[in-house]
KOLVEXPA-618756 format. One record per atom (N, C-alpha, C): atom name; x, z, y. Coordinates in steps of 0.2 Angstrom, whole numbers, plus 5000, padded with zeros to 4 digits. Atoms other than C-alpha are relative to their C-alpha. Last residue first. Layout:
% residues N
 atomo    x    z    y
    CA    X    Z    Y
...
This chain:
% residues 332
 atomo    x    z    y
     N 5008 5000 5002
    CA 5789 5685 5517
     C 4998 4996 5007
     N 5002 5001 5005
    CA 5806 5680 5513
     C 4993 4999 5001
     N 4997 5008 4999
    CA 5814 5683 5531
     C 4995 4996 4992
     N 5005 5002 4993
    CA 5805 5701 5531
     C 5002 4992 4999
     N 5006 5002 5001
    CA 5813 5702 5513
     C 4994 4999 5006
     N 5001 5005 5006
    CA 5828 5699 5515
     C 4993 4998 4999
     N 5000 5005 4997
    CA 5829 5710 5531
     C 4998 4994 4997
     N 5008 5004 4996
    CA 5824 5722 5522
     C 4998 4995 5005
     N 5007 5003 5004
    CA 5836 5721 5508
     C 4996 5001 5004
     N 5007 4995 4998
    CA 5849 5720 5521
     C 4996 4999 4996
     N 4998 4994 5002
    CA 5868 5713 5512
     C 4992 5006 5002
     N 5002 5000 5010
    CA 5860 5696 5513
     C 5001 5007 5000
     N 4992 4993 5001
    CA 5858 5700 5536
     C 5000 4998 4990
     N 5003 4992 5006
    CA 5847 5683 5539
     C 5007 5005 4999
     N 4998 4999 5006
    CA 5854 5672 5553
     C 4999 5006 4996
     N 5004 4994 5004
    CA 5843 5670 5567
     C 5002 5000 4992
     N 5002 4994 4994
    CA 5854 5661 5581
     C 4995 5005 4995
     N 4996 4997 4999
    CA 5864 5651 5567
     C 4997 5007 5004
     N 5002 4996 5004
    CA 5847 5644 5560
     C 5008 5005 5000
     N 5006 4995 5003
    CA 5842 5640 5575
     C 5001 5003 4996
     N 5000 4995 4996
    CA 5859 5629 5579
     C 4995 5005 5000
     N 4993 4997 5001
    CA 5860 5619 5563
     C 5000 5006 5004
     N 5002 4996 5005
    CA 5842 5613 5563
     C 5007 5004 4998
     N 5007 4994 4998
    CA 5844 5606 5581
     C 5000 5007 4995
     N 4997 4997 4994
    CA 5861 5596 5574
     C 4998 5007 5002
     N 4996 4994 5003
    CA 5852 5592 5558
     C 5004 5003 5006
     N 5004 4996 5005
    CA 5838 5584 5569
     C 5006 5005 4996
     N 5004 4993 4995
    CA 5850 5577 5580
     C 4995 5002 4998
     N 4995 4995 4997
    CA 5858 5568 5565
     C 4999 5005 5005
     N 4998 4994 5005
    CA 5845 5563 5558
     C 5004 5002 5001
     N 5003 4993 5001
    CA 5841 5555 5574
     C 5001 5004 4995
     N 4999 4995 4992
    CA 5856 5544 5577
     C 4994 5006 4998
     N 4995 4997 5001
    CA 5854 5537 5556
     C 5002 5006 5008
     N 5004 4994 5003
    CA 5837 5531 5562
     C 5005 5005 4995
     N 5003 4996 4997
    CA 5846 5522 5576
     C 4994 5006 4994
     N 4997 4994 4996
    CA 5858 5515 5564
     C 4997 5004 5005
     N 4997 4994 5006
    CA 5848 5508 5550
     C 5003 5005 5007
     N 5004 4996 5001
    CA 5839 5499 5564
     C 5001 5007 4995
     N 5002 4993 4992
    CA 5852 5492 5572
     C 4995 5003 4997
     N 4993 4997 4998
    CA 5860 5485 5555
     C 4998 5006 5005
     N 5002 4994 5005
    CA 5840 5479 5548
     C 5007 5005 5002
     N 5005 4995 4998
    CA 5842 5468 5563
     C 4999 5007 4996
     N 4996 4998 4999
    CA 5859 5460 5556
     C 4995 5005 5006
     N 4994 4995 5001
    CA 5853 5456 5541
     C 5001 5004 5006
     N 5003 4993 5003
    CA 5836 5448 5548
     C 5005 5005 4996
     N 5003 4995 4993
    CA 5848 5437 5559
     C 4996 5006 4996
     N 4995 4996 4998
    CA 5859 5433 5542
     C 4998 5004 5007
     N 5000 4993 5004
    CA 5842 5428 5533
     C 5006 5005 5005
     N 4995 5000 5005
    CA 5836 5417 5545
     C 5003 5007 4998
     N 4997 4998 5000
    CA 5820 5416 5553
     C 5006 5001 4994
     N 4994 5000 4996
    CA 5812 5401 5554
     C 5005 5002 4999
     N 4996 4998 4994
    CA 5799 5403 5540
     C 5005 5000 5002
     N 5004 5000 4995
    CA 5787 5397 5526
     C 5001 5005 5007
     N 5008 5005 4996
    CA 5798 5400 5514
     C 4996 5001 5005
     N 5004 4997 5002
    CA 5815 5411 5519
     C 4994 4995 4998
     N 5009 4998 4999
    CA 5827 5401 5524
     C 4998 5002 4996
     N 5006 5004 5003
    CA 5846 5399 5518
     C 4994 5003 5002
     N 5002 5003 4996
    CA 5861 5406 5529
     C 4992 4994 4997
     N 5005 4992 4995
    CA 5866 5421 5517
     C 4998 4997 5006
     N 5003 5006 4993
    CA 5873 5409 5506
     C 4994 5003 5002
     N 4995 5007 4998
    CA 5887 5418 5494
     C 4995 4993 5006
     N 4992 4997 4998
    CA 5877 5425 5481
     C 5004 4995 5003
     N 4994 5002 5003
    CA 5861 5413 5478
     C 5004 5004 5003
     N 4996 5002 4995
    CA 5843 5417 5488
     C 5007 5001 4997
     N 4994 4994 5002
    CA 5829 5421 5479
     C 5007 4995 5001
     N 4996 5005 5001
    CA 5813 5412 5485
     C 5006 5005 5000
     N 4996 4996 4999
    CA 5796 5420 5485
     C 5006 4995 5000
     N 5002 4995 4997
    CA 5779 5410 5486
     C 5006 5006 5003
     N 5001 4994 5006
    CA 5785 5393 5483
     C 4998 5006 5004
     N 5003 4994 4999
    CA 5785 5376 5491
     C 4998 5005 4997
     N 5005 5000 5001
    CA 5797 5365 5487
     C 4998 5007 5002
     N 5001 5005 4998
    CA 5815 5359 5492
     C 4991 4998 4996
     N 5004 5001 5006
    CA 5822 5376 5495
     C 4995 4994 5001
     N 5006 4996 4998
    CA 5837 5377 5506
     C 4992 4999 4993
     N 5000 4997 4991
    CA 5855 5369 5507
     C 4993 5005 5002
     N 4998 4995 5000
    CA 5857 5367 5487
     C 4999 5004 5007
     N 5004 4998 5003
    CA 5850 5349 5487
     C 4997 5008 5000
     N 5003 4997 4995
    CA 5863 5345 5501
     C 4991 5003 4998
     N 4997 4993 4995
    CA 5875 5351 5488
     C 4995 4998 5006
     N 5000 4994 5001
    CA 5868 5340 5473
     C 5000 5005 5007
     N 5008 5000 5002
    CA 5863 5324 5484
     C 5001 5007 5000
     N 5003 5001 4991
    CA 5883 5325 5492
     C 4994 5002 4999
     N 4997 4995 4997
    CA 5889 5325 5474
     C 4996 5003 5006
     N 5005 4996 5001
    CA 5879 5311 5468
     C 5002 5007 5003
     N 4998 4997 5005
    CA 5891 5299 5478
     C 4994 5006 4999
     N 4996 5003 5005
    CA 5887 5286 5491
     C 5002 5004 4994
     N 4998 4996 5005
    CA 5868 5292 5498
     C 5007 4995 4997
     N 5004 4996 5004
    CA 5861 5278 5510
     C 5007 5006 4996
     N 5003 4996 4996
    CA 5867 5272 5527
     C 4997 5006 4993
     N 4997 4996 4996
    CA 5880 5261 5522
     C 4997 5007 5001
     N 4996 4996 5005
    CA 5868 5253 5508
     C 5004 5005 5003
     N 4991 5001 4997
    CA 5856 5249 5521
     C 5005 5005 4996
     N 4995 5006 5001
    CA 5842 5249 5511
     C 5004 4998 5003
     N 5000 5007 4994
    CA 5838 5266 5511
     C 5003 4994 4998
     N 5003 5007 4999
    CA 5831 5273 5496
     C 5001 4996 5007
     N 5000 5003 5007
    CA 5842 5289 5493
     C 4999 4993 5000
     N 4993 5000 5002
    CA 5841 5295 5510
     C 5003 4996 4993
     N 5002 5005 4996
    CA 5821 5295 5510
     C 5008 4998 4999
     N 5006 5006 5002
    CA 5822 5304 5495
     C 5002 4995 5003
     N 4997 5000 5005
    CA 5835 5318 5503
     C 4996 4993 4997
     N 4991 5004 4996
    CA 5827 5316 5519
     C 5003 5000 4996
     N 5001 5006 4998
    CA 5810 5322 5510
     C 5004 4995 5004
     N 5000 5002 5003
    CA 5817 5337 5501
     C 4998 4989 5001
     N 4993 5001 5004
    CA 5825 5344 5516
     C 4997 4995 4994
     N 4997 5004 4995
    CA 5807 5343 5527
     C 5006 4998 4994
     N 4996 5000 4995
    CA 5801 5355 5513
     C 5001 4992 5002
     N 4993 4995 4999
    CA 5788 5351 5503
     C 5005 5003 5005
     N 5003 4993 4999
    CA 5768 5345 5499
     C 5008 5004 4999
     N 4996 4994 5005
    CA 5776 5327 5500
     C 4997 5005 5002
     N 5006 4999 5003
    CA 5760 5314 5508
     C 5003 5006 4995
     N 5006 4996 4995
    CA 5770 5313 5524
     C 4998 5003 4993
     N 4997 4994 4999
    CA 5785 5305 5513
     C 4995 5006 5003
     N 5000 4999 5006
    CA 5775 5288 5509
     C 5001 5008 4998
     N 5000 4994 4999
    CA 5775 5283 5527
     C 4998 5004 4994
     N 4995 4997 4999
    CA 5779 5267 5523
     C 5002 5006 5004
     N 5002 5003 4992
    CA 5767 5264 5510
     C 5005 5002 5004
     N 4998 4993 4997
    CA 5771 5265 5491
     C 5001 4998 5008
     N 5007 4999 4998
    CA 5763 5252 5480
     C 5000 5004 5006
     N 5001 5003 4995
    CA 5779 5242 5478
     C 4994 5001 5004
     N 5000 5002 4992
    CA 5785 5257 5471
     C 4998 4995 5004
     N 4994 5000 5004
    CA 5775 5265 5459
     C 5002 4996 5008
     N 5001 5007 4998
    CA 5763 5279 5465
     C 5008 4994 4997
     N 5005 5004 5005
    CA 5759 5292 5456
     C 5000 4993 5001
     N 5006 5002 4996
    CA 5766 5303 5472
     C 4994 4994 4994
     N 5006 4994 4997
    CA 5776 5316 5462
     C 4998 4997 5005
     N 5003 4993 5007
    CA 5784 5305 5447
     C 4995 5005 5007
     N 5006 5003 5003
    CA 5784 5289 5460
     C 5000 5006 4995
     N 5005 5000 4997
    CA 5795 5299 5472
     C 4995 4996 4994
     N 5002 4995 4996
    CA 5807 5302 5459
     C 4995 5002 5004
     N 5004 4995 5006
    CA 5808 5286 5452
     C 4999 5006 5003
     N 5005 5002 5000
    CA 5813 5278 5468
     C 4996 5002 4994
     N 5005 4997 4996
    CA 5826 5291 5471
     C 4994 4997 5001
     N 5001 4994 5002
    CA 5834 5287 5454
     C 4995 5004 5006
     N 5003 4998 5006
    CA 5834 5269 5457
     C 4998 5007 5001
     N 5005 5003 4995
    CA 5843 5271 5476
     C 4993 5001 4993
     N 5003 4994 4997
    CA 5855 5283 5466
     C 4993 4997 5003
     N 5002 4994 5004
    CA 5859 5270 5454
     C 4995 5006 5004
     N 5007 5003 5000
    CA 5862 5257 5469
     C 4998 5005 4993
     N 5006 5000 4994
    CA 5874 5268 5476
     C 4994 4998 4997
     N 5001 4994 5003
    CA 5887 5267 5461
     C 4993 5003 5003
     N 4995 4997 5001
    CA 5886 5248 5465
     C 4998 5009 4998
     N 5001 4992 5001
    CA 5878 5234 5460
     C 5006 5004 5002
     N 4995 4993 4997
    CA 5884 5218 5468
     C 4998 5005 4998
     N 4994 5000 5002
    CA 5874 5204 5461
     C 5004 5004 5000
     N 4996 5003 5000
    CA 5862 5201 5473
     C 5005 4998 4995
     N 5003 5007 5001
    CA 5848 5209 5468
     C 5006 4993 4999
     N 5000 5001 5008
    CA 5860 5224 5466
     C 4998 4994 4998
     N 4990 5002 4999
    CA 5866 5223 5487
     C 4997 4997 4989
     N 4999 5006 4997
    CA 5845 5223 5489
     C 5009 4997 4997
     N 4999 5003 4992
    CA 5841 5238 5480
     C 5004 4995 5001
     N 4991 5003 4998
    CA 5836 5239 5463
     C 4999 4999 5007
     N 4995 4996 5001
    CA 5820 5249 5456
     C 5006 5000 5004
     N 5003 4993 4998
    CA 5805 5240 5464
     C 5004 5004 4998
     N 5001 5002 4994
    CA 5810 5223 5453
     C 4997 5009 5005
     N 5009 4999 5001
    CA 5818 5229 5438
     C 4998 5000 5008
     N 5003 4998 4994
    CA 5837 5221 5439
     C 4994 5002 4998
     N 5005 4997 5004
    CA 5849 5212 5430
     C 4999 5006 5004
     N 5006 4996 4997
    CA 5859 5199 5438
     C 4995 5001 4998
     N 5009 5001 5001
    CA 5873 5197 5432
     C 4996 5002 5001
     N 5000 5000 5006
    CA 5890 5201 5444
     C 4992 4997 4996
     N 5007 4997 5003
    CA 5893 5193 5459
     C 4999 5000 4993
     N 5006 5005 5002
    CA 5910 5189 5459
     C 4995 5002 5000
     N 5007 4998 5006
    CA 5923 5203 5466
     C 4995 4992 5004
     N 5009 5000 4995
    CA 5938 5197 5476
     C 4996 5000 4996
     N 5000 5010 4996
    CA 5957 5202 5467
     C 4990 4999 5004
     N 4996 5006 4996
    CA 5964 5217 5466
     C 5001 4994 5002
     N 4998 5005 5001
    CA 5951 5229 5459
     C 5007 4997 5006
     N 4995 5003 4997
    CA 5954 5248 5462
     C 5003 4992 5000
     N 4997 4995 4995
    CA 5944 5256 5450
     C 5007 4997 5003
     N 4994 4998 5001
    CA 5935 5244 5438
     C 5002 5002 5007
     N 4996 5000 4995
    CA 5916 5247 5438
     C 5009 4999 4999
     N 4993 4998 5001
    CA 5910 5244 5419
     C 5002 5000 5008
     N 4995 5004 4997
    CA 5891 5239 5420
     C 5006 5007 5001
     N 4994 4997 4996
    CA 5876 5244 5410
     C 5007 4996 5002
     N 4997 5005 4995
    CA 5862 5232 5408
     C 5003 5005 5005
     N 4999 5007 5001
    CA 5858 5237 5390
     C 5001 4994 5007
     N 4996 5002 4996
    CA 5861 5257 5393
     C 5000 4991 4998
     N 5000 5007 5000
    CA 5843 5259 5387
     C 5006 5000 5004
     N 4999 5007 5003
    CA 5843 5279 5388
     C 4998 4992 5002
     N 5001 5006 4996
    CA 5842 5295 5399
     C 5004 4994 4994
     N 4992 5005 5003
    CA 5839 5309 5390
     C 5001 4996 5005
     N 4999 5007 4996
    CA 5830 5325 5397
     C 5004 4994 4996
     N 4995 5002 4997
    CA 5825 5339 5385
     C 5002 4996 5004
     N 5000 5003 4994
    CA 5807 5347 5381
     C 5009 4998 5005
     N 4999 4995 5000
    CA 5808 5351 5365
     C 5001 5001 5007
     N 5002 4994 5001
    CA 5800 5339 5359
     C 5000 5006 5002
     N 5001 4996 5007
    CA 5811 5326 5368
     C 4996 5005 4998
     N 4999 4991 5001
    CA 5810 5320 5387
     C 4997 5001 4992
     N 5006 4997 5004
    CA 5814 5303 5390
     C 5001 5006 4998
     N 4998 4994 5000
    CA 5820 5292 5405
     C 4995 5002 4995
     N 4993 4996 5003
    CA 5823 5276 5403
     C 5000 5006 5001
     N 4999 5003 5009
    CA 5804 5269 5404
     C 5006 5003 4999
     N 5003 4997 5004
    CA 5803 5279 5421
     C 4998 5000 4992
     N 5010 5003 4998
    CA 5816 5268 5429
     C 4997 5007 4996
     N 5006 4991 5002
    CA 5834 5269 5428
     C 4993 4997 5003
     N 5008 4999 5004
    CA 5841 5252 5424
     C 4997 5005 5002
     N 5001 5006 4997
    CA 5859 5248 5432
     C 4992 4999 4999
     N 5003 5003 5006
    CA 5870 5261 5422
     C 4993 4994 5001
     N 5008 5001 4997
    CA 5883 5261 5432
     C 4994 4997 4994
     N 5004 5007 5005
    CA 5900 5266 5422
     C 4994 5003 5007
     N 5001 5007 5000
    CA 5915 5272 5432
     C 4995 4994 4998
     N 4997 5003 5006
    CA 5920 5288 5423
     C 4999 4992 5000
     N 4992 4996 5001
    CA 5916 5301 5435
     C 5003 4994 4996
     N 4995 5004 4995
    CA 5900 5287 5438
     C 5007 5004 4998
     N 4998 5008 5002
    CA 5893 5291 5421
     C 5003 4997 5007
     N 4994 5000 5008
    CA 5896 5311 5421
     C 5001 4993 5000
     N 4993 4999 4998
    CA 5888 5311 5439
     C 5004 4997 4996
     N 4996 5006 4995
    CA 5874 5300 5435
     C 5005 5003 5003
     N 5002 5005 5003
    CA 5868 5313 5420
     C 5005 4996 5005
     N 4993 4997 5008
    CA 5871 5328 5431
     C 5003 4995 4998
     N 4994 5002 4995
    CA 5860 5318 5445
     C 5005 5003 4995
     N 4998 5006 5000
    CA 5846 5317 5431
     C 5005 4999 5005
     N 4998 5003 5006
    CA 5844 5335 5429
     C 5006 4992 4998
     N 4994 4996 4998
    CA 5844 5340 5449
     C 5003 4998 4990
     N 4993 5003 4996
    CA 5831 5326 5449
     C 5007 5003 4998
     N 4997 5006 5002
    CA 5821 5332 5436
     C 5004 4996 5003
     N 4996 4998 5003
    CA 5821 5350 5442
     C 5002 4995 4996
     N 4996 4997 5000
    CA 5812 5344 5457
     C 5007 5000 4996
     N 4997 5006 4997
    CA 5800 5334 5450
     C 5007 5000 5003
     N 4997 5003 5006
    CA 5794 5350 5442
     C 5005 4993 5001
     N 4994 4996 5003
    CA 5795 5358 5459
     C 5002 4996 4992
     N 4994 5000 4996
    CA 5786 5344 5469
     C 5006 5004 4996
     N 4999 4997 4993
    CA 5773 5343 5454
     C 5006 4998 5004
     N 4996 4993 4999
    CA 5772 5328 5445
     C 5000 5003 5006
     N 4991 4998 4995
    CA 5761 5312 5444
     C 5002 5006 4998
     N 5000 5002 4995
    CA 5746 5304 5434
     C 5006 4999 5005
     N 5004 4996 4993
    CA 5744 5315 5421
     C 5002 4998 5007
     N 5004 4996 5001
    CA 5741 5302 5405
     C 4999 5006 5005
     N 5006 5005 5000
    CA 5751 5287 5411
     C 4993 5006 4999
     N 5005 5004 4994
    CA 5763 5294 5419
     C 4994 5000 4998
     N 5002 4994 4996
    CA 5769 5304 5405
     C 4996 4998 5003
     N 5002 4998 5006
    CA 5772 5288 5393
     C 4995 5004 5004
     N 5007 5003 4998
    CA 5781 5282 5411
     C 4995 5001 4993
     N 5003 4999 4994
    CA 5792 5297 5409
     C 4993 4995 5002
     N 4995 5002 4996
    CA 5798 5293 5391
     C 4995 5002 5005
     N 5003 5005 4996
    CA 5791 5303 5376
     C 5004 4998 5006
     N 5002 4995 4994
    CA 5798 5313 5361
     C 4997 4993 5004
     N 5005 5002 5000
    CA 5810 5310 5347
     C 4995 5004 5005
     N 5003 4993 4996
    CA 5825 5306 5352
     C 4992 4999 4999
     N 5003 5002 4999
    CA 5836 5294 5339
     C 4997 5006 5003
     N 5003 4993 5000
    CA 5854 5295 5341
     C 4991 5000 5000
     N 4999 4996 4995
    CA 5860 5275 5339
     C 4995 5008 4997
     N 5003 4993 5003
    CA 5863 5263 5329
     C 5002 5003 5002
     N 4997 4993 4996
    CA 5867 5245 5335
     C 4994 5007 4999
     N 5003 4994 5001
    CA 5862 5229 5326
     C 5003 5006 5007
     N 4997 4993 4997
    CA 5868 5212 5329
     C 4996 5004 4997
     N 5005 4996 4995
    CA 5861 5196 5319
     C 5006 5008 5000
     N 5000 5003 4996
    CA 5871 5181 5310
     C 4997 5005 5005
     N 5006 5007 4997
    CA 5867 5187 5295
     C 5001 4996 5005
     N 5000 5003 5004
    CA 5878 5204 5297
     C 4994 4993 4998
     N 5002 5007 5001
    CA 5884 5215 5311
     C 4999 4995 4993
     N 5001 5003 5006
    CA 5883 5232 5313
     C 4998 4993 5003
     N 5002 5007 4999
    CA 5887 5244 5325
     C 5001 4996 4996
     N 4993 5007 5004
    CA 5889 5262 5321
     C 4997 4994 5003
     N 5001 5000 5006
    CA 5880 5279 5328
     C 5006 4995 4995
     N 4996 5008 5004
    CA 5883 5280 5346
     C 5002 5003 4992
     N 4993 5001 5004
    CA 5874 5296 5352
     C 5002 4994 4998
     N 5000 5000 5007
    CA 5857 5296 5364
     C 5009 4998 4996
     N 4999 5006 5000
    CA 5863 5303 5384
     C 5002 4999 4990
     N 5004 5003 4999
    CA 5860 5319 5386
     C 4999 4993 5002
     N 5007 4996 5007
    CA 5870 5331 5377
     C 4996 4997 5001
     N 5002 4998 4997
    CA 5886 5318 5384
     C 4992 5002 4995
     N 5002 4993 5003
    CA 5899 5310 5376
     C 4996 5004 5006
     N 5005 4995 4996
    CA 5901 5292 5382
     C 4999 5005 4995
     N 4998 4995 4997
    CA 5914 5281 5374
     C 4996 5004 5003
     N 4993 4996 5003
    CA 5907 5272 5360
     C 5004 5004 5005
     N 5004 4993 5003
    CA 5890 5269 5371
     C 5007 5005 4997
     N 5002 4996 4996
    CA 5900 5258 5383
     C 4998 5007 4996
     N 4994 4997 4998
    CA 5907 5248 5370
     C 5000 5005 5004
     N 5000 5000 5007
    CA 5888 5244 5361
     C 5008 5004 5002
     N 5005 4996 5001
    CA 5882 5240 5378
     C 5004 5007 4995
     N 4999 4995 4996
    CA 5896 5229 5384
     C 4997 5007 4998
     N 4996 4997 5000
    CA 5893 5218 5366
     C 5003 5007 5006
     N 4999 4997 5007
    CA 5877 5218 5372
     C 5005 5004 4996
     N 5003 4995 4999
    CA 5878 5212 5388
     C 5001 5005 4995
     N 4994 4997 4997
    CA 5891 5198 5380
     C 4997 5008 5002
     N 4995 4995 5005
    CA 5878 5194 5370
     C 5005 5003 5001
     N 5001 4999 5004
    CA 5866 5188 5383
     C 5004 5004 4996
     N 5000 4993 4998
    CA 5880 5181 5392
     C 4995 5006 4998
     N 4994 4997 4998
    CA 5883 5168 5378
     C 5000 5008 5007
     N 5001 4996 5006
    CA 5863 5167 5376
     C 5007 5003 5000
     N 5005 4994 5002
    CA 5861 5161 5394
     C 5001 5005 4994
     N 4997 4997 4997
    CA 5875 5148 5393
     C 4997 5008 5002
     N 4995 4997 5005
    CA 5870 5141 5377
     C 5002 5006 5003
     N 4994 5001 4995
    CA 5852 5139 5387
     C 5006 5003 4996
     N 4998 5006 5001
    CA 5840 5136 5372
     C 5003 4999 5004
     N 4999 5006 4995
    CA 5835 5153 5375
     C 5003 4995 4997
     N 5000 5007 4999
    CA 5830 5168 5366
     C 4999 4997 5004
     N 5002 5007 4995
    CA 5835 5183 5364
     C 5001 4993 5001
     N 5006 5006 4999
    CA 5833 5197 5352
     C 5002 4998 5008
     N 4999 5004 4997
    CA 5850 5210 5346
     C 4996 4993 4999
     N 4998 5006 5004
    CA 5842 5223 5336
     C 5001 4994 5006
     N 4997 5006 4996
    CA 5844 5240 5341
     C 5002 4993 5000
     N 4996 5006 5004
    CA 5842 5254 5328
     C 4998 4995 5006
     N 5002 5009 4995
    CA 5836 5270 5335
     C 5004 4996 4996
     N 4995 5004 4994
    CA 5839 5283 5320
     C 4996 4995 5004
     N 5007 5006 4997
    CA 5828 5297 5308
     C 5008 4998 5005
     N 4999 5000 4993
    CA 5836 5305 5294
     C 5001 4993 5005
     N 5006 4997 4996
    CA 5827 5305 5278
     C 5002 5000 5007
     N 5002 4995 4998
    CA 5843 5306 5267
     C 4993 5001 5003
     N 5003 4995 5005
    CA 5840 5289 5262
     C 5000 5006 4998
     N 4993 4998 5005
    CA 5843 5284 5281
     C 4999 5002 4992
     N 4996 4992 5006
    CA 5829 5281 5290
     C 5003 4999 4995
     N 4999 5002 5005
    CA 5823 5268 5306
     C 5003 5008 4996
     N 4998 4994 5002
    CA 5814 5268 5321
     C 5004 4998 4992
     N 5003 5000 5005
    CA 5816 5250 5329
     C 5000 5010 5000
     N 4998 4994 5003
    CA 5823 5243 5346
     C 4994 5005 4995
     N 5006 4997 5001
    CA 5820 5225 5351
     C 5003 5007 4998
     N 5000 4998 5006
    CA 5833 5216 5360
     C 4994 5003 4999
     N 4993 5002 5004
    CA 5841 5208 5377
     C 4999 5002 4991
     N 4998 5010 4999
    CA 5827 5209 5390
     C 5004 4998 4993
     N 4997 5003 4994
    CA 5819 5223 5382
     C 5002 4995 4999
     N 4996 5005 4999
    CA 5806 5228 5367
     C 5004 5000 5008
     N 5000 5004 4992
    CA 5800 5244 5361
     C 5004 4995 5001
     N 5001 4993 4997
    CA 5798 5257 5344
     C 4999 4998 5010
     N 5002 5002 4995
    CA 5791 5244 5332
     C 5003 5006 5006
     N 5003 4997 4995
    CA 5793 5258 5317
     C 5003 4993 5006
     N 5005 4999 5003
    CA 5802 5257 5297
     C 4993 4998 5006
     N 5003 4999 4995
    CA 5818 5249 5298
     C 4994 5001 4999
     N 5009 5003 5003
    CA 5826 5256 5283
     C 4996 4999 5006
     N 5008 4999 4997
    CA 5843 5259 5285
     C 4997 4996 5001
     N 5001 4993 4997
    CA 5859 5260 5276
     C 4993 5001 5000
     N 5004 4996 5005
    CA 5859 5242 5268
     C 5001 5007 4999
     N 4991 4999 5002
    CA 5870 5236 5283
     C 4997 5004 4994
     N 4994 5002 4996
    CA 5850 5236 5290
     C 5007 5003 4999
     N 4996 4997 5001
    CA 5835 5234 5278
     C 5006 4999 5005
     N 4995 5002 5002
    CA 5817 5229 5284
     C 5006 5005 4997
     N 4996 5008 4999
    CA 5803 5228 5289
     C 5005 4998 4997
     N 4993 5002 4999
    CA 5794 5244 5283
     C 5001 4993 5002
     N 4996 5006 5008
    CA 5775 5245 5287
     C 5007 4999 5000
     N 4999 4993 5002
    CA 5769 5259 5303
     C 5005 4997 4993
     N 4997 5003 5006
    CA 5766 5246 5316
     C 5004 5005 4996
């Protein structure tokens, strides 16, 4: 749909269908400058009062969230707009594609490219738990890489505000949820900073197995072409025993850092961690440090008795300098 629609707080021009959620539609839209925005038009219908009321409330959480978050990878809060009876929300617009867009056309990711989308997206989920927000959605629709090849991570419309240190007994909060993304405590109502990283490790595996998840068999990890590391990180991620999984992105980062979590032909080894593997080998770097140690020193021992030997010879047949015939017998 290429035809204008509309005008919004007579700024902008919705021009572009860009995709629907639970709680809205989202447009492309242009400013009379030419400059391009997401617009975010608050759509849901029910004829339950009490559905619509949370409905909006989402929204309004949406809209209060964005205004605080600064981050180069997460789209900018613009303005929000209300007039007619209808919301808006104007936002940073990215142009480019989302991961399931990707999908669709090359199937899956390598281990290393999927890699560096992880180490991307945990950045991301540091910055919004540091600050107590759970974003509650990740999936392959929410993530988008820009022309230029950037990461974003968008739709915060079924983020949630942790408070720090409540004092009274948590309620099951609304229950919102992509079926295959959320683990069990979220279904329920209880998301926690956890149940992000459960999402985040179920995308993952589906960008470098092509599979989504309820398609994904239980031995799903065999079919990784990586290190051992990479697939107890994964696995780690997605346990449904909330105790037992991943509680802070921290942890991920640093046990990410422990050795190389695909497979390459060289691997260069970071100042300061002189216990990492080599590819496709046991031995570790500090043991082949401390072989090359004896080695240097026994070929340090012979040059020394070489120059020893070559010291003594040439004391027992020392040229006369003051004899020119000796100089020259020694010369010729």
């Amino acid at each position: 749909m290429n035809t204008i629609l509309s005008w919004v707080g007579g700024k902008y021009q919705l021009v572009k269908l860009l995709g629907e959620g639970a709680f809205g539609r989202t447009y492309l839209a242009v400013d009379q400058n030419n400059n391009k925005y997401a617009v975010k038009k608050f759509a849901f219908a029910s004829v339950n009062t009490q559905e619509m009321a949370i409905a909006k409330r989402k929204f309004d959480d949406e809209v209060k969230v964005l205004q605080r978050l600064d981050h180069l990878q997460i789209p900018k809060f613009v303005e929000y707009i209300e007039e007619n009876q209808e919301l808006y929300l104007v936002q940073q617009y990215i142009q480019g594609e989302t991961l399931r867009d990707k999908l669709k056309i090359q199937k899956n990711y390598g281990v290393e490219e999927a890699h560096y989308i992880l180490i991307d997206l945990l950045k991301i989920l540091e910055y919004l738990h540091r600050i107590n927000i759970i974003h509650r959605d990740i999936k392959p629709e929410n993530i988008m890489i820009d022309n230029n090849g950037k990461l974003f991570l968008i739709d915060f419309g079924a983020v949630k505000e942790i408070l720090p240190n409540p004092t009274t007994l948590k309620a099951p909060g609304t229950l919102i949820h992509t079926l295959g993304y959320a683990p069990i405590e979220q279904r329920k109502g209880f998301a926690q900073f956890s149940s992000d990283i459960y999402a985040l490790g179920m995308t993952i595996i589906e960008l470098i197995t092509g599979l989504k998840p309820e398609n994904l068999s239980n031995n799903w990890y065999l079919n990784i072409n990586s290190s051992n590391n990479l697939q107890d990180i994964l696995r780690k991620m997605i346990e449904e025993d909330q105790e037992q999984r991943y509680q802070l992105v921290e942890d991920i980062i640093k046990d990410l850092q422990q050795q190389p979590t695909y497979i390459q032909t060289t691997v260069t080894i970071p100042p300061g961690n002189t216990n990492r593997k080599t590819n496709n080998s046991s031995v570790n770097t500090s043991h082949d440090a401390g072989t090359d140690m004896i080695l240097l020193g026994v070929v340090l021992a012979l040059i020394s008795v070489v120059i020893f030997h070559a010291a003594m010879l040439q004391g027992m047949k020392k040229p006369d300098y003051q004899n020119p015939e000796t100089n020259k017998e020694m010369i010729n």
